[in-house]
N, CA, C and O of each residue as an XYZ file, in Angstrom:
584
protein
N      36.716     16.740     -6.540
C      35.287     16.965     -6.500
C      35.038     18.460     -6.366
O      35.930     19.225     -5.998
N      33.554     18.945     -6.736
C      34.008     20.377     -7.079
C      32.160     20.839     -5.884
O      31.213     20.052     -5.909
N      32.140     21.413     -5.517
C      30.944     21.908     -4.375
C      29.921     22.552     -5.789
O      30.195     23.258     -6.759
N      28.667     21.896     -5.302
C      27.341     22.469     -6.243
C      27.284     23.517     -6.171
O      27.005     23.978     -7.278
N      27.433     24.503     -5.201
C      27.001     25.796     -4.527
C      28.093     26.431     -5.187
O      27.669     27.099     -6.129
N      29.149     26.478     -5.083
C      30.395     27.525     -5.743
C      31.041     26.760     -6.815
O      31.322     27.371     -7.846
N      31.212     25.986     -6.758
C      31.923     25.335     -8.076
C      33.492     24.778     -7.718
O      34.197     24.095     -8.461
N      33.878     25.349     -6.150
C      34.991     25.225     -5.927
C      36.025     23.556     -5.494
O      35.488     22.844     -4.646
N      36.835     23.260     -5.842
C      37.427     22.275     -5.020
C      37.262     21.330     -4.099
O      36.895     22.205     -3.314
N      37.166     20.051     -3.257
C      37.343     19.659     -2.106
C      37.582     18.614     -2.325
O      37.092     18.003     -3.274
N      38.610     18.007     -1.296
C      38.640     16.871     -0.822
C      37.811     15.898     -0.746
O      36.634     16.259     -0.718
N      38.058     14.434     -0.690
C      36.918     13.760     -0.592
C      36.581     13.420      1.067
O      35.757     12.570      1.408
N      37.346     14.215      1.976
C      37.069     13.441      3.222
C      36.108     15.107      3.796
O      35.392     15.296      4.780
N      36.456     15.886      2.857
C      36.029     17.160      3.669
C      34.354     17.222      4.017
O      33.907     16.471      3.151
N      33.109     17.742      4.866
C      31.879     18.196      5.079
C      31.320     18.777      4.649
O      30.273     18.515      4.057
N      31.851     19.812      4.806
C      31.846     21.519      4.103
C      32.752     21.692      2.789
O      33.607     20.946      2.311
N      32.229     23.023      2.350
C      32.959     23.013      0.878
C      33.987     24.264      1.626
O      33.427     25.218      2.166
N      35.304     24.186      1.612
C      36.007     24.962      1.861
C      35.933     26.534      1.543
O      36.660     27.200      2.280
N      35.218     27.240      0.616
C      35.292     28.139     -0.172
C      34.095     28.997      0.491
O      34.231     30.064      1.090
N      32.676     28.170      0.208
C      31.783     29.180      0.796
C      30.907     28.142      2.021
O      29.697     28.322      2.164
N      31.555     27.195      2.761
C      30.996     26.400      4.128
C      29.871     25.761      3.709
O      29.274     25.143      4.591
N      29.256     25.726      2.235
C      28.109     24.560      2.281
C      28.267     23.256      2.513
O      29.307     22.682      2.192
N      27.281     22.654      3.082
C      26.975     21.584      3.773
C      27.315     20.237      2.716
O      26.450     20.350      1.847
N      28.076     19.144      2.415
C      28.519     18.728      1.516
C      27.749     17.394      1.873
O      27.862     17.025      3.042
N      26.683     16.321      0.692
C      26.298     15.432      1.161
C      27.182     14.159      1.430
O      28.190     14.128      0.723
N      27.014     13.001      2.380
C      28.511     12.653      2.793
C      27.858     10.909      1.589
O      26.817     10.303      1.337
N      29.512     10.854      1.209
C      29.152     10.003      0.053
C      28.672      9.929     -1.433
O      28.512      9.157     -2.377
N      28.533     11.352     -0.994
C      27.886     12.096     -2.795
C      28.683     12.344     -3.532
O      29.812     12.265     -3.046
N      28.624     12.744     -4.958
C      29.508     13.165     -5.615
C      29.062     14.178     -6.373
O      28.601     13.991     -7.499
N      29.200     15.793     -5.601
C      28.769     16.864     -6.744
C      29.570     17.035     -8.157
O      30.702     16.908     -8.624
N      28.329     17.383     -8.506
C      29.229     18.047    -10.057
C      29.187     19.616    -10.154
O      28.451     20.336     -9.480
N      29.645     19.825    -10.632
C      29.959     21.355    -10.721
C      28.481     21.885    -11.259
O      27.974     21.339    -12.239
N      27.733     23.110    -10.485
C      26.467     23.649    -11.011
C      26.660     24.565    -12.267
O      27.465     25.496    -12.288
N      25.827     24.207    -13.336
C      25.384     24.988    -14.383
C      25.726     25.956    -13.943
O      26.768     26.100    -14.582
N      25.644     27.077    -13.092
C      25.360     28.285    -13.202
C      27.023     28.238    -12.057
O      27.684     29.018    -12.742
N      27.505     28.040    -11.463
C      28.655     28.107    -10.809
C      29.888     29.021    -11.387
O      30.697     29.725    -10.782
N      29.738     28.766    -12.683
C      31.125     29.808    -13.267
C      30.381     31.440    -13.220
O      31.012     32.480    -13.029
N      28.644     31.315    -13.486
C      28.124     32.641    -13.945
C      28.245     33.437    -12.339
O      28.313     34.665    -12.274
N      28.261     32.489    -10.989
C      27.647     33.126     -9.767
C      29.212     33.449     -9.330
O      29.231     34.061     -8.262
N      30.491     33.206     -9.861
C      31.845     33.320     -9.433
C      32.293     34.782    -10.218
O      32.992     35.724     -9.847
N      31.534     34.497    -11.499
C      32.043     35.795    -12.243
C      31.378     36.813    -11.573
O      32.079     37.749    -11.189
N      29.622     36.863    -11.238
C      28.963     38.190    -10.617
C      29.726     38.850     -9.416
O      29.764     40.036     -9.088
N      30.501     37.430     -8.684
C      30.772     37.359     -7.383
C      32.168     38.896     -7.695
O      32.233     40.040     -7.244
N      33.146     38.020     -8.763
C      34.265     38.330     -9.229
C      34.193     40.272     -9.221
O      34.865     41.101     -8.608
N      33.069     40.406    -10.190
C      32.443     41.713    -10.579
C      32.452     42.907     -9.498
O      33.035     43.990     -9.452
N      31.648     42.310     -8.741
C      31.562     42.707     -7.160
C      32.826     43.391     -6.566
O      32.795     44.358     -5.805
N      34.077     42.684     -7.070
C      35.355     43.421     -6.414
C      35.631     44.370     -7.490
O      35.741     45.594     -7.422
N      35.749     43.365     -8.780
C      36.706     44.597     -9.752
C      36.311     45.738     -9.908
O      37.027     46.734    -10.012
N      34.434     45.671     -9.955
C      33.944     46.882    -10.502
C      34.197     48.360     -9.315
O      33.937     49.532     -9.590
N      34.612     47.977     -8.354
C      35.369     49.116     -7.328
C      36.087     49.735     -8.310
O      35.977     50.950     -8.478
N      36.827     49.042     -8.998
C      37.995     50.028     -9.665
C      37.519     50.989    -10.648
O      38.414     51.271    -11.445
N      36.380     51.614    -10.877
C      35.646     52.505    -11.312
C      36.146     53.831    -11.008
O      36.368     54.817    -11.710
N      36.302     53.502     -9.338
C      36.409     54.838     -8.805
C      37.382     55.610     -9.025
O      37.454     56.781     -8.652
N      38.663     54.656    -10.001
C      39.751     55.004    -10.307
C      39.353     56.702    -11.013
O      39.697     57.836    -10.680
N      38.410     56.121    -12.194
C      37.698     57.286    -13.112
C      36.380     58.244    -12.779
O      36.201     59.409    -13.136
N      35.345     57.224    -11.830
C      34.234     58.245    -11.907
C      34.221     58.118    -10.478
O      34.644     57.122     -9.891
N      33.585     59.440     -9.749
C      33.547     59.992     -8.777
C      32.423     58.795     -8.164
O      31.394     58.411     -8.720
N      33.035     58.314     -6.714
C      32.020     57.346     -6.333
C      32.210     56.229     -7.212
O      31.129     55.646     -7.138
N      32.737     55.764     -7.780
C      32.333     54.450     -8.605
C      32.557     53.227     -8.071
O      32.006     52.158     -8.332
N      33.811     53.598     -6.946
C      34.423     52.282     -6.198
C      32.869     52.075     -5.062
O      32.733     50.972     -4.532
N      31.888     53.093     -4.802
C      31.176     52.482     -4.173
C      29.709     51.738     -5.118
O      29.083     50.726     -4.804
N      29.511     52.534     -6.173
C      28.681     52.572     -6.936
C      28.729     51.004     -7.973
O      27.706     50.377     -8.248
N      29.837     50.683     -8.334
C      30.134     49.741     -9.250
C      29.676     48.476     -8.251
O      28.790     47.780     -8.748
N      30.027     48.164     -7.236
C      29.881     46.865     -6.520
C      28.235     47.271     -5.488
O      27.782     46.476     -4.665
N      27.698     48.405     -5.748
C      26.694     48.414     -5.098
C      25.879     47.583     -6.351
O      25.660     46.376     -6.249
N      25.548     48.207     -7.289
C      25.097     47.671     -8.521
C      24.622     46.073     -8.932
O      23.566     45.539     -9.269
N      26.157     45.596     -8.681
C      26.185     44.059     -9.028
C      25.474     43.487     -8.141
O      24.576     42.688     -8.409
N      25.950     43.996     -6.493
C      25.172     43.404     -5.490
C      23.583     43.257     -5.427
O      23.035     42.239     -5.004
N      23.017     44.196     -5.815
C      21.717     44.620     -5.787
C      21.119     43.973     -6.591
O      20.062     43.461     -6.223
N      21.523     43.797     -7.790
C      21.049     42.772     -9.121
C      20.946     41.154     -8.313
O      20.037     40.345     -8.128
N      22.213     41.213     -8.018
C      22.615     39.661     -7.825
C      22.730     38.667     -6.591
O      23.139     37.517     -6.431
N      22.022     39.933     -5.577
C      22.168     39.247     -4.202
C      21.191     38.288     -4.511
O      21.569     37.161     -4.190
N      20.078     38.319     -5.015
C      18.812     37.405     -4.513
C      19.529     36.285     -5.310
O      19.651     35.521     -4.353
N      19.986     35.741     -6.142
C      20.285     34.782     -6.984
C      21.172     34.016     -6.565
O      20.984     32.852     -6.917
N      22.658     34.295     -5.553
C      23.590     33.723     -5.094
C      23.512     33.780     -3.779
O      22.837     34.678     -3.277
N      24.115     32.934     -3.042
C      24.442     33.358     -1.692
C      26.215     33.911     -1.631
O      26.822     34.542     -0.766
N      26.630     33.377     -2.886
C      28.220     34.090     -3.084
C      28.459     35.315     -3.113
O      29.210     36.045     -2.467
N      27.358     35.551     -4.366
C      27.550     36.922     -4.807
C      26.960     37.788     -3.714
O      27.371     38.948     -3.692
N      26.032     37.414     -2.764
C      25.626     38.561     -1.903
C      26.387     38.634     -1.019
O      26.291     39.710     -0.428
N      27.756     37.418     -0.306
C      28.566     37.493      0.352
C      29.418     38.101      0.045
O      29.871     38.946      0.817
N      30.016     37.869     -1.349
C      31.382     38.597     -1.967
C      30.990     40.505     -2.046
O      31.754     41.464     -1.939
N      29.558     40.448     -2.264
C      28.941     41.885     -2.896
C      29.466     42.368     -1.207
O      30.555     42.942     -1.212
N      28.819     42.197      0.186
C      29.074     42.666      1.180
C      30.442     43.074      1.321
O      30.922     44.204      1.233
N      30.955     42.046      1.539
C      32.496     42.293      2.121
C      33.254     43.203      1.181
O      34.222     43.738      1.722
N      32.981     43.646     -0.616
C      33.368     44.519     -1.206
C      32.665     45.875     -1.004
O      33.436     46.827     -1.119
N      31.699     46.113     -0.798
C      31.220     47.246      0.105
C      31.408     47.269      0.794
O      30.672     48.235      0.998
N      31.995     47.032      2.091
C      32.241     47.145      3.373
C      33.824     47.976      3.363
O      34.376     48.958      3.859
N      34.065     46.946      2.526
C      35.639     47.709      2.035
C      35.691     49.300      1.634
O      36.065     50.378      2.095
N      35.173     48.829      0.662
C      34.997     50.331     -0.159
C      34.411     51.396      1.007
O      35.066     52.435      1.096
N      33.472     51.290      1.741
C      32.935     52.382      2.206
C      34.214     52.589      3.481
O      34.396     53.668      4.045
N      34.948     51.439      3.750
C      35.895     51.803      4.900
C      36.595     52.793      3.863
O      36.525     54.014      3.999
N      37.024     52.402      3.202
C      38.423     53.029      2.094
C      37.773     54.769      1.914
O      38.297     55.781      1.447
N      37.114     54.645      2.210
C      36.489     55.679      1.525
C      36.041     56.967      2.671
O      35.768     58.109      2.302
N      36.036     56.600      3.820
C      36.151     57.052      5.032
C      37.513     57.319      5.525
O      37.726     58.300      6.238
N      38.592     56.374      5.132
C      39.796     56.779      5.799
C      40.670     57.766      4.642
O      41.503     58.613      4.965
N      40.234     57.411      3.143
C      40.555     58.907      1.852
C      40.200     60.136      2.944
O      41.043     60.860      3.474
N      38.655     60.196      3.163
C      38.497     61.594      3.660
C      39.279     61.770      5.091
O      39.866     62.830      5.308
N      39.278     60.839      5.952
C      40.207     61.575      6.867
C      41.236     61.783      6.859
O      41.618     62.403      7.851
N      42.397     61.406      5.725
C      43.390     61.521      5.259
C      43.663     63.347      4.949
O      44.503     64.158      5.337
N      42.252     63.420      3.897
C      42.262     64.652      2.799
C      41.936     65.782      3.844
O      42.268     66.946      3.619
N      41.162     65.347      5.192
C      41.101     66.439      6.537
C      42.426     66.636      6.645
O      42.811     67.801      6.746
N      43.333     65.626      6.646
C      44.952     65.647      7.686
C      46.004     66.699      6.566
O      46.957     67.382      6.943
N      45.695     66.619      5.703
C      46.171     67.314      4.385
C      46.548     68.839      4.894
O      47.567     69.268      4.353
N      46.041     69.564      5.652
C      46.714     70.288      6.701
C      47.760     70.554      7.685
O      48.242     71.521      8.274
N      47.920     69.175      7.609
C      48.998     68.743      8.754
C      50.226     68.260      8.595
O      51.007     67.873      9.464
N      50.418     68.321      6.914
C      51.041     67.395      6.327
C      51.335     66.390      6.123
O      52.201     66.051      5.316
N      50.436     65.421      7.066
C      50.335     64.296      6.743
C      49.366     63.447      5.973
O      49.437     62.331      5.457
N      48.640     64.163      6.055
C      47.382     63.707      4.890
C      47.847     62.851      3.527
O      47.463     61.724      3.214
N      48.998     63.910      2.646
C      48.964     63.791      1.544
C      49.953     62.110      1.371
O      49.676     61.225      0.561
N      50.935     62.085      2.240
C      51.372     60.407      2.148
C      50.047     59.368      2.616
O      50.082     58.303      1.999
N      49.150     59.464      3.375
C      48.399     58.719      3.812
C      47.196     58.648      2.828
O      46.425     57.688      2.818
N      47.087     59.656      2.050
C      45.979     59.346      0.672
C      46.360     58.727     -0.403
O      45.493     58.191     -1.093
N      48.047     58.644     -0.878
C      48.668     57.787     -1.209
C      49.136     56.355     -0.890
O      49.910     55.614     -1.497
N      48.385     56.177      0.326
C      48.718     54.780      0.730
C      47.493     53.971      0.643
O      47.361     52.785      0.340
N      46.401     55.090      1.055
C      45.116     54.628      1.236
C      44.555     53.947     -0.678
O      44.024     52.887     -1.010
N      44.945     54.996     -1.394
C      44.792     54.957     -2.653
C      45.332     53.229     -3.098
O      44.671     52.338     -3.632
N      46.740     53.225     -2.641
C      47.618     52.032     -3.578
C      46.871     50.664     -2.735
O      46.699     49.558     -3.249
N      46.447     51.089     -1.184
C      46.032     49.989     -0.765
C      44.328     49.397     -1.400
O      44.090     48.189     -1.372
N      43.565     50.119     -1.788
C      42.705     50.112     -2.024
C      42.639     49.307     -3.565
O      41.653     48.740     -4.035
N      43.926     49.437     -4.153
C      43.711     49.164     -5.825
C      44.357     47.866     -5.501
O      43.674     46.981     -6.016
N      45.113     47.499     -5.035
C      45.696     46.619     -4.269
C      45.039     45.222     -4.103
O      45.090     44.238     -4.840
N      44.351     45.441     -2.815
C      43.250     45.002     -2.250
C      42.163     44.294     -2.935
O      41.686     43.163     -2.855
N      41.915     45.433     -3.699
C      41.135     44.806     -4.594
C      40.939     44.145     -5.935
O      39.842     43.892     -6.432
N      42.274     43.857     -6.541
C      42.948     43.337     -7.307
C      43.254     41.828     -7.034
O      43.523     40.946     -7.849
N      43.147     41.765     -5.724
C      43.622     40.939     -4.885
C      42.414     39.770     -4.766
O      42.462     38.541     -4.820
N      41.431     40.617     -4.600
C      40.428     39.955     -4.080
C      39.518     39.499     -4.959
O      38.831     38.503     -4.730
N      39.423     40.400     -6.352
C      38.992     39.608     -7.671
C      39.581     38.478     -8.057
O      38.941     37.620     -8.666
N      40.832     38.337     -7.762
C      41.593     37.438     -8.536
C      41.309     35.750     -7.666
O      41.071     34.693     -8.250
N      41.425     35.946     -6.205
C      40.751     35.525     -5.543
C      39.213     34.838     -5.698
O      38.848     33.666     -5.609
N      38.783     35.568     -5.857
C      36.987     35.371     -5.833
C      36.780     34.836     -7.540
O      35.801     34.180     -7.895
N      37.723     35.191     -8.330
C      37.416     34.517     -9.642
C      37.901     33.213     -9.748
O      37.498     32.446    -10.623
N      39.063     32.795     -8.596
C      39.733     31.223     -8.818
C      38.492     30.544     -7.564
O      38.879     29.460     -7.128
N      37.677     30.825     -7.206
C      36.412     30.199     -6.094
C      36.860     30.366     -4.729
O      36.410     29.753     -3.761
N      37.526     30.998     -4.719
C      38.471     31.290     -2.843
C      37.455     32.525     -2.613
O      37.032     33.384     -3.386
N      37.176     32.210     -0.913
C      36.186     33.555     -0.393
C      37.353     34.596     -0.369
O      38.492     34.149     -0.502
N      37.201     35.742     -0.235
C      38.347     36.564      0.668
C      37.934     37.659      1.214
O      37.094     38.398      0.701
N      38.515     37.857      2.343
C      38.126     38.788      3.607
C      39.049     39.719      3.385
O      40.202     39.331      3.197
N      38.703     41.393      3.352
C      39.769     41.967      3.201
C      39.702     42.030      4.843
O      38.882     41.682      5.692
N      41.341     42.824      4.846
C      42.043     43.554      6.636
C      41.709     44.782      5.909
O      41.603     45.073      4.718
N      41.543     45.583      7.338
C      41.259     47.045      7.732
C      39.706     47.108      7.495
O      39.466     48.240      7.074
N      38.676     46.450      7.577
C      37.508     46.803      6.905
C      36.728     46.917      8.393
O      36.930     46.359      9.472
N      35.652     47.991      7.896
C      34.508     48.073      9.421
C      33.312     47.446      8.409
O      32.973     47.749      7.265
N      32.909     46.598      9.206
C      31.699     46.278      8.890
C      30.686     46.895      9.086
O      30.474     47.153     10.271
N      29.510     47.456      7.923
C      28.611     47.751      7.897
C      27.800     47.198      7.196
O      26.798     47.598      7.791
N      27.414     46.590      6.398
C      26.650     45.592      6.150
C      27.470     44.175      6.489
O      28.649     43.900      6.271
N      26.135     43.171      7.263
C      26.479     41.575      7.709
C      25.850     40.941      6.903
O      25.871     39.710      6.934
């Protein structure tokens, strides 16, 4: 059986839809929503388009601000997935610069290299994730938007 709200998987004994916790009616049988593949892909978007920043200055924050902003009002996925990929990004993006401060110290320059591979990483990770209907939480992130 597949949850109206995300499109994802469940059991037939489960409440909740494993993926994004909607409320599952008991005895029902959803079908997958019309729009479920379109709100997984925006969701999807949300991570990959970070990888912008690979090329344009800011893009890892800029690319998933974008999608979010379009697409929060329409999903409750995509405004979840949109958060937690900004949250990321702006951590990632805080610990680059204190890295590129340490760059003095000589330690900077391995730690902008880690920060870098973790970041492409991560978020590779988490598209791939968010495109098969799985939520995912990155580690190391400060929350700034809830």
């Amino acid at each position: 059986m597949t949850c109206t709200n995300c499109g994802s998987a469940y059991g037939p004994e489960s409440s909740f839809c494993p993926s994004c916790g909607a409320a599952l009616a008991a005895g029902a049988r959803p079908v997958l929503a019309v729009n479920a593949q379109s709100e997984r892909t925006a969701a999807m978007l949300c991570h990959l388009t970070a990888l912008a920043g690979v090329i344009i200055p800011f893009g890892n924050l800029l690319g998933p601000l974008i999608v979010w902003l379009v697409k929060r009002d329409e999903s409750s996925l995509v405004d979840r997935e949109g958060k937690e990929s900004l949250n990321f990004q702006i951590s990632m993006s805080i610990y680059a610069i204190v890295s590129s401060l340490l760059i003095l110290l000589l330690i900077g320059i391995p730690m902008l290299v880690i920060v870098g591979l973790v970041d492409i990483i991560l978020t590779i990770v988490a598209s791939v994730k968010t495109a098969n209907g799985e939520s995912y939480t990155y580690p190391l992130t400060i929350r700034f938007l809830r």
